[in-house]
N, C-alpha and C positions, 0 to 999 in steps of 0.2 A: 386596351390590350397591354399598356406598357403598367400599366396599372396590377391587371392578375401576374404578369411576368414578374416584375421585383416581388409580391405577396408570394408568389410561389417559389421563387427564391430564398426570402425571409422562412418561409416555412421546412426548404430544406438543408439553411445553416444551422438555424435552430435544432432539427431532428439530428442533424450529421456530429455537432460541436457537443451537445448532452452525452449522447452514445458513445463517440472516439476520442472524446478531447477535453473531458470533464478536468482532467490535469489541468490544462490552458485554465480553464475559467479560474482554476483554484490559486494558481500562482497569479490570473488579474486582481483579484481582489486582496492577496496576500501584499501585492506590490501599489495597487493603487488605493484601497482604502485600509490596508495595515491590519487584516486581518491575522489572527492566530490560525495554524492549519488545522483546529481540531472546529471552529466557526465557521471556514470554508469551507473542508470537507463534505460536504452535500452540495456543493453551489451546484444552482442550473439556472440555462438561459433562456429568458422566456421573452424576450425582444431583442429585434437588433432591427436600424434603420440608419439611413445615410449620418447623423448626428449622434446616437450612439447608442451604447448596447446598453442592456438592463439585467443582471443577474437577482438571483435568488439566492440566500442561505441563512440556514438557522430560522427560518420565517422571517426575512427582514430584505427589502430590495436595494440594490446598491446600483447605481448608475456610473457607466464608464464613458466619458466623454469623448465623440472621433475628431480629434485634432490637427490637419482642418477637416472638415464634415467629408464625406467620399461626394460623387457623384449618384452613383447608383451601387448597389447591392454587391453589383459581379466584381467590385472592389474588394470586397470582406474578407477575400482568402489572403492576400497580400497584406491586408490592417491587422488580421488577428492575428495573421503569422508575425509582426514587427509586433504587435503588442506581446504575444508570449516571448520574443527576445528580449524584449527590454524589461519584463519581469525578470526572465529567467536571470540578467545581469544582475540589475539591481539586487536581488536575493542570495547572489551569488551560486548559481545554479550553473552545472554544465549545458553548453547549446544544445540545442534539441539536434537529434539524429535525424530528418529526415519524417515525420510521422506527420505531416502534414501534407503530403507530395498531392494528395486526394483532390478533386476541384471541389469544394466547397459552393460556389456562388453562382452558378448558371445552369442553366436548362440540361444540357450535354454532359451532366456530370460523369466521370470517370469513378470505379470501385475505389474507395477511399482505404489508404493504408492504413496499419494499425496506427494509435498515438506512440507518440516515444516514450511512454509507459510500457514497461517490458514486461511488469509482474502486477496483474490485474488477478490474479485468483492465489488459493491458498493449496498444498498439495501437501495432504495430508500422510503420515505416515505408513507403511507397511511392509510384508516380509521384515527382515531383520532388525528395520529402522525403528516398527511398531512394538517390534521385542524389545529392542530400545529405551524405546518409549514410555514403558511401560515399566519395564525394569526399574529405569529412574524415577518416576511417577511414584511407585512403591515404596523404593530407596528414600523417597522425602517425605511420604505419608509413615513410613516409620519411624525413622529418625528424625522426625521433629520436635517431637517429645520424650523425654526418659522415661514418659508413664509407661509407653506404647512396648514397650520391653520388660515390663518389671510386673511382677504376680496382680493377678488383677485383670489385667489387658486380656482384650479377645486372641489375642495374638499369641500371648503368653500362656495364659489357662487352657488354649486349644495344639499349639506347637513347640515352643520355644521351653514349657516345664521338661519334656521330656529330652530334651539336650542342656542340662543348666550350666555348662561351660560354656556352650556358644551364647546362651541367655547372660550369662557375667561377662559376655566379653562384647555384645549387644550393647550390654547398658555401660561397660568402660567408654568404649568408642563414639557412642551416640551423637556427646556433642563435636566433636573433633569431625565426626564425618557431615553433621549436617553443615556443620562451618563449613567446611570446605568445598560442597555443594554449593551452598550460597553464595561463595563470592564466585567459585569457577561458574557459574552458569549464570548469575548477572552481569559478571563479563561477558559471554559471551551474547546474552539478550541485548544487552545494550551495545554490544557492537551490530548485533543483526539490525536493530532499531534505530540507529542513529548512523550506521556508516552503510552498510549492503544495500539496506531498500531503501532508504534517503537516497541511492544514486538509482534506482530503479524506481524511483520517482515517486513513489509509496507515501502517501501522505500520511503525515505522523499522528496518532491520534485513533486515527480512521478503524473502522472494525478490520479489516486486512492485515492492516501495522501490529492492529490490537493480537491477531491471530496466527501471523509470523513469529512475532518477540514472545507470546507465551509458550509456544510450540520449542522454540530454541529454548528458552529456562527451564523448559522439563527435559528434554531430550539433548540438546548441546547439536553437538555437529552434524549429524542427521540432518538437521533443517536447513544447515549453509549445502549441503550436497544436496539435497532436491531443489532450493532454490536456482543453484547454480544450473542444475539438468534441465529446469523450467525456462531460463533467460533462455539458454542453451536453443533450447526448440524454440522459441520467440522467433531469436535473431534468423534462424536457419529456415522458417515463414516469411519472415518477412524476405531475405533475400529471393526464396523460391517466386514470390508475387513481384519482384523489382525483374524478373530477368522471363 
């Protein structure tokens, strides 16, 4: 009996830590075998026992050793939670908020809160934001090239012949305006990519990160105000489930 109880244990840290808490596994491996976040990005865990846990990434398995070994299973919530602290330092990560409150390790489980991962999906543009969007999408599909303005172009032989002052003043400005595009909006990608969702826990790399930081390079600020609306309703979940 004590035998199916930890097996049935193991089988619901494993199911609970893949689905809520794929973060955790990504910062163990980040901190204990030195991986890059774009190798752990996929980690999952497909063991854990009194002596230690077994992840998965990239096709390649990585053992995390429990030091000293637990006793039994219904320890796991308390190891994994000190093991994502001491990653999260070591990497120099802020503490985790709270996303682990969930019982992880025993029969009696409790609804397990979200991870302290605040921005798990991507919210795509619309109404104004997608005019936006779109607008500048445009703006850099033209102005990337001085061909895309000048006799010749579909653009040209179909609109821009029959205004040929906006057409000469197209191809004056072209590159001045694509510069300026280019660095205002890689600024602004790499702050979305390296400061916003780097604290929203976003692993970098990752198709998410990948689909944030392009979203902000075409569009600019749009994407920091839905982001923002998105944590927004997160945190305002999460506290509705704490109380």
């Amino acid at each position: 009996m004590a035998d199916q109880n930890e097996d049935a244990v193991r089988k619901r840290v494993i199911a609970h830590m893949n689905a809520d808490h794929q973060d955790s596994l990504i910062r163990y491996l980040r901190h204990q075998h030195d991986l890059d976040e774009s190798t752990a990005s996929n980690a999952r865990l497909i063991d854990i026992n009194p002596k230690q846990v077994i992840l998965v990434a990239s096709n390649k398995c990585y053992t995390l050793p429990m030091s000293p070994p637990m006793a039994s299973l219904k320890e796991s919530r308390e190891r994994l939670i000190a093991m994502d602290e001491e990653a999260r330092k070591a990497l120099g990560l802020p503490p985790a908020d709270g996303g682990h409150n969930g019982q992880v390790a025993n029969g009696a489980a409790k609804e397990p809160s979200r991870t302290s991962t605040l921005v798990k999906r991507y919210v795509p543009p619309s109404g104004f934001h997608l005019v936006v969007f779109l607008a500048c999408l445009a703006t850099f599909t033209v102005f990337s090239r001085q061909e895309h303005v000048r006799p010749g172009s579909p653009l040209y032989d179909r609109a821009l012949k029959h205004v040929p002052a906006f057409a000469e003043f197209c191809q004056r400005i072209q590159l001045w305006v694509f510069s300026a595009m280019l660095v205002i909006h890689t600024t602004e990608a790499s702050f979305m990519g390296f400061g916003r969702l780097r604290k929203y826990g976003v692993t970098i790399g990752s198709p998410l990160w990948l689909t944030w930081v392009g979203s902000c390079f075409i569009e600019g600020f749009g994407s920091f105000q839905r982001l923002d609306q998105l944590v927004k309703r997160e945190k305002e979940v999460k506290e509705n489930h704490s109380h």
